[in-house]
Short mmCIF file of the C-alpha atoms (twelve columns), coordinates in Angstrom:
data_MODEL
# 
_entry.id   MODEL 
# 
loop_
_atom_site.group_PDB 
_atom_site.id 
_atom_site.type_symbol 
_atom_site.label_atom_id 
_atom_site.label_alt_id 
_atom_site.label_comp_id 
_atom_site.label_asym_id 
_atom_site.label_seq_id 
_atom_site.Cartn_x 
_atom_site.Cartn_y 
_atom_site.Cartn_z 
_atom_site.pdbx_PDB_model_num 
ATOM 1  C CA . UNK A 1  59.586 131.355 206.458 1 
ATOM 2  C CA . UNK A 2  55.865 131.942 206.567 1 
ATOM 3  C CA . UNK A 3  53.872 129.562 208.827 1 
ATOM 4  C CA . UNK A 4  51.691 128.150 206.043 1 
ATOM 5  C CA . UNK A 5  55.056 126.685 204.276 1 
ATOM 6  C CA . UNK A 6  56.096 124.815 207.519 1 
ATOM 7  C CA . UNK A 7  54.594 121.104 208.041 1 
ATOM 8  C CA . UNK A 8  52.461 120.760 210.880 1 
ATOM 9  C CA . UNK A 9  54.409 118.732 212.659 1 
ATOM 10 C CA . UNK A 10 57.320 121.248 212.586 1 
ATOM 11 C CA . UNK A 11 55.116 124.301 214.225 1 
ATOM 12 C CA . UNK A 12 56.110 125.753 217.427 1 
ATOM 13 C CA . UNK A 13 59.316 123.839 217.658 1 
ATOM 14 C CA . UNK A 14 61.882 126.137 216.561 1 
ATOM 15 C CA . UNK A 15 64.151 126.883 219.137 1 
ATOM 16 C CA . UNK A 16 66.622 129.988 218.827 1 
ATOM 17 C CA . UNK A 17 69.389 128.283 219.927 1 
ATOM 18 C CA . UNK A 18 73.344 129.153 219.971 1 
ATOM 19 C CA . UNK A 19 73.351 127.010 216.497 1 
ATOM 20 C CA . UNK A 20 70.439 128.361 215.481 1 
ATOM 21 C CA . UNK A 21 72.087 131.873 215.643 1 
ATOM 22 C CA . UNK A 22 75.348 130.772 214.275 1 
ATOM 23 C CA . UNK A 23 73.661 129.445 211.356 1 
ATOM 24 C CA . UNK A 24 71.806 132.840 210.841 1 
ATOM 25 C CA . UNK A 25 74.907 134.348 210.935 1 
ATOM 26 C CA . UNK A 26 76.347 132.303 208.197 1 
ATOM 27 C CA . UNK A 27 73.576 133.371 205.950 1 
ATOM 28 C CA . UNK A 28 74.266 136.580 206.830 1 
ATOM 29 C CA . UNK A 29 77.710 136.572 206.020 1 
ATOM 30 C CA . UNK A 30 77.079 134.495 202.852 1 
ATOM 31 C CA . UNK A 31 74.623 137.708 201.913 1 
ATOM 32 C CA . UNK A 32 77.841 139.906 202.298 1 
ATOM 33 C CA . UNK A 33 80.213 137.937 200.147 1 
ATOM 34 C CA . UNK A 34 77.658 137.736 197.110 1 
ATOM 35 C CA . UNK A 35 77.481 141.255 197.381 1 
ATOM 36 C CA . UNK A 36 80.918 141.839 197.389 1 
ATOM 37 C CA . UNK A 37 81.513 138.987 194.905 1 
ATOM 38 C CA . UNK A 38 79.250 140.573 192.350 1 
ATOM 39 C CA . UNK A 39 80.565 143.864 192.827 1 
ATOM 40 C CA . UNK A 40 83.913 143.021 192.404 1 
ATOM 41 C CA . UNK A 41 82.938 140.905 189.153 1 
ATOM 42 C CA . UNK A 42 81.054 143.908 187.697 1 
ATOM 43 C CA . UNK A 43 84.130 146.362 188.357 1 
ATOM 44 C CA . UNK A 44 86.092 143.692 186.518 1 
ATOM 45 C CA . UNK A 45 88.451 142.909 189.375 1 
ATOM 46 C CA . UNK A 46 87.526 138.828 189.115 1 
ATOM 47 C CA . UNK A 47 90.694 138.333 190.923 1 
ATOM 48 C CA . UNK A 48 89.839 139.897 193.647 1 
ATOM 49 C CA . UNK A 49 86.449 137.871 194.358 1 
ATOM 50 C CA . UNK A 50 88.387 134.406 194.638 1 
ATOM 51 C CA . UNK A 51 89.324 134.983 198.273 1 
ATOM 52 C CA . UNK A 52 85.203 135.753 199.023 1 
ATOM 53 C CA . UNK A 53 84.533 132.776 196.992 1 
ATOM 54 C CA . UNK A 54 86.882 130.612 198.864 1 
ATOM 55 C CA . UNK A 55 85.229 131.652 202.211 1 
ATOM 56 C CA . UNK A 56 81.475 131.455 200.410 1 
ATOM 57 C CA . UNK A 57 82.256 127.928 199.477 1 
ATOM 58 C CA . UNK A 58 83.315 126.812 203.068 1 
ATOM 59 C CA . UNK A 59 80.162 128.425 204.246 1 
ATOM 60 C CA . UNK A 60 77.966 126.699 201.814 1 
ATOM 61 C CA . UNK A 61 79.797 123.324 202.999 1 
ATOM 62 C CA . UNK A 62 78.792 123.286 206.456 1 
ATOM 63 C CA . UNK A 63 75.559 124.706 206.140 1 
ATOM 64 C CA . UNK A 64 75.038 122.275 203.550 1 
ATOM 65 C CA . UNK A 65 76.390 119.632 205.823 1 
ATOM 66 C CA . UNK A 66 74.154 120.512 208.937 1 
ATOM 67 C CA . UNK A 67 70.751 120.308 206.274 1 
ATOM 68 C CA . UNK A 68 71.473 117.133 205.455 1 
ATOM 69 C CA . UNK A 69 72.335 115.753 209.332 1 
ATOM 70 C CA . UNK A 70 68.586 117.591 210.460 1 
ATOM 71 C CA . UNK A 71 66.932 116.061 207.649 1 
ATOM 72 C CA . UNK A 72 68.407 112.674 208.087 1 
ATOM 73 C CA . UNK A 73 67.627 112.831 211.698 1 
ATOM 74 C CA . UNK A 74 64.088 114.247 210.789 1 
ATOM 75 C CA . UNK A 75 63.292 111.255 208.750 1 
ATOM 76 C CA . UNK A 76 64.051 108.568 210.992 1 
ATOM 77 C CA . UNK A 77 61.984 110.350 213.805 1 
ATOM 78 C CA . UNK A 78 59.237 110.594 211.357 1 
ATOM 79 C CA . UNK A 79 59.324 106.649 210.725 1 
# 
């Protein structure tokens, strides 16, 4: 993310921690499985893109889930 995008009070405080990296990872992976999903769907195999869907969705979930504990924890620091 480029540094003009960030708020001020956000800059200099990311930390690379083990969740940090996890989460990374999870984008990553979510990368991947698009990939694969959209390959498969343009090969017409659909069938074979529910299983990366299934694990896409479960990704999506908790990353989903951790964005909204930070940013409910970010708001009631910022009050």
């Amino acid at each position: 993310m480029s540094v003009a995008l960030v708020p001020d009070w956000m800059r200099g405080k990311a930390e690379a921690n083990q969740e940090t990296i996890q989460n990374q990872r999870k984008l990553l992976e979510n990368d991947q499985l698009i990939c694969c999903i959209v390959e498969y769907q343009n090969k017409g195999r659909a069938n074979k893109c529910v299983q990366y869907q299934i694990v896409l969705h479960r990704n999506l979930i908790y990353l989903a889930t951790i964005a909204d504990a930070n940013s409910s924890s970010t708001s009631k620091a910022m009050k």
